[in-house]
C-alpha positions in Angstrom: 17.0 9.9 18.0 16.9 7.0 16.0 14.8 3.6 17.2 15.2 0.5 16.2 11.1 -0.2 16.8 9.6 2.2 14.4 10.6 3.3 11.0 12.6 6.0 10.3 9.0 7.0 7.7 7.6 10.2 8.2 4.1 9.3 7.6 2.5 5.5 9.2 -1.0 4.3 8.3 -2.4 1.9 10.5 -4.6 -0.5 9.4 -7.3 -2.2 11.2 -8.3 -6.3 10.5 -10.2 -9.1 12.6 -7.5 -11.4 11.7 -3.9 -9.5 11.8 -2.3 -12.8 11.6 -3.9 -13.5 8.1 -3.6 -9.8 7.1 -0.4 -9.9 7.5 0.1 -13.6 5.7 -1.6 -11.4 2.7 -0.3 -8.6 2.3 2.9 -9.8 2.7 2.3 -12.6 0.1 0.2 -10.7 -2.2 2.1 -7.3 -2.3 5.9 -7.6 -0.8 5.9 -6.0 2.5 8.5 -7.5 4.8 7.2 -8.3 8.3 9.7 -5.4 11.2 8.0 -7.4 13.9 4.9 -8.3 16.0 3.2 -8.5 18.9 0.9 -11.4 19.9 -1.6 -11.8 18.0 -3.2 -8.6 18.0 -0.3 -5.4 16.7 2.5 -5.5 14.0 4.9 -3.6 11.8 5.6 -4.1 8.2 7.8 -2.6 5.6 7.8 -1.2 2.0 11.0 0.3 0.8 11.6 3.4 2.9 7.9 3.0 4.0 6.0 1.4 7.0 2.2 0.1 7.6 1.3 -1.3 11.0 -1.6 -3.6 11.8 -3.9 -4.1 14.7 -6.6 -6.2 15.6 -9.4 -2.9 15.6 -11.2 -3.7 12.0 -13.6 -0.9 11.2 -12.3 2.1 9.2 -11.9 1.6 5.8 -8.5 3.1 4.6 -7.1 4.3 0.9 -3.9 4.1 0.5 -1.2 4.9 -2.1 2.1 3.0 -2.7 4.5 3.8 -4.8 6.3 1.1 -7.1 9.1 1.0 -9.5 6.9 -1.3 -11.9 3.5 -1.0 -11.7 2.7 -3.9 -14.3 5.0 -6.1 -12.5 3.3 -5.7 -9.2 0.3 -6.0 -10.7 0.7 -9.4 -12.3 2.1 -10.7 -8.8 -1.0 -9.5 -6.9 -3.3 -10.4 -9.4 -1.1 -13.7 -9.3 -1.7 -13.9 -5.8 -5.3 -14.0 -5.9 -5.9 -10.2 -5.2 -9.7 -8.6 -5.7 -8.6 -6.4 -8.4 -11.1 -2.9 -8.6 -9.0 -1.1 -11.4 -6.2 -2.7 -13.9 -3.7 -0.8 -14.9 -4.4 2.4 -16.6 -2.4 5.5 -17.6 -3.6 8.7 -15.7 -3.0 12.7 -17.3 -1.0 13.6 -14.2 1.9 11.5 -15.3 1.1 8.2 -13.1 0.2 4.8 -14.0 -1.9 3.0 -12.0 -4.0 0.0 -10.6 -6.5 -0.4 -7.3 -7.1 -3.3 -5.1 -9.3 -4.1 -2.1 -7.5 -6.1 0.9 -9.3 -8.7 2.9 -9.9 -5.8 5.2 -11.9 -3.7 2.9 -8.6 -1.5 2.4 -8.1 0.1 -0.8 -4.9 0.3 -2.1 -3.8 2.1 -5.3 -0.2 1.0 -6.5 1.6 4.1 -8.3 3.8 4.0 -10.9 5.6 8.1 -12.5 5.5 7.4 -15.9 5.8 11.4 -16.9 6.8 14.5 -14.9 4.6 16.6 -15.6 3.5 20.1 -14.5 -0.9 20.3 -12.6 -1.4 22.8 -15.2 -0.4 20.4 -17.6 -3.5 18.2 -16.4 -6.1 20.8 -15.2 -4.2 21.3 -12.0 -3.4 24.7 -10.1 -0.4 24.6 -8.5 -0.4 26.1 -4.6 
């Protein structure tokens, strides 16, 4: 059943900030998410491309979380643009990914990913399962 209040995503992260208002001012501004909707003050929605975050007003746990972007360096440059606290640039990884980390007002980490090879874990020091 579809509804039209939740993402059709498989997977949510829910992110907690004193000031949801200005969390979602910034992470909208700083990193493209599109606002689905809110309530109050204190509980929102936004999207990513097929993906979803929501917001609530219960700061406290730390999160890590990985987005996936067509254009790593591009994004970069916007949030860095944007004023974002950058922990990593930029950098080419063996598992095929390029990628850069930055901390939210939040204390969220968020590391934006960018495929750059397809490439096999036991191409890298991985074991496939």
């Amino acid at each position: 059943m579809d509804n039209r209040s939740m993402p059709s995503a498989t997977i949510i992260p829910v992110l907690g900030y004193k000031d949801v208002s200005n969390a979602i001012a910034w992470l909208c501004r700083t990193f493209g998410f599109k606002e689905r909707w809110r309530a109050g003050d204190h509980r929102a929605q936004l999207a990513f491309g097929n993906g979803a975050i929501a917001v609530n007003d219960q700061p406290g746990q730390i999160s890590n979380l990985m987005v996936r972007v067509p254009y790593v360096d591009a994004h970069y440059e916007h949030a860095l643009a944007a004023g974002a606290q950058i922990i990593h640039p930029p950098a080419d990884y063996p598992y095929g990914e390029r990628q850069y980390t930055v901390v939210d007002p939040g204390g969220h980490f968020w590391t934006f990913t960018e495929s750059i090879d397809d490439l096999l874990p036991e191409d890298w020091g991985g074991v496939t399962s």
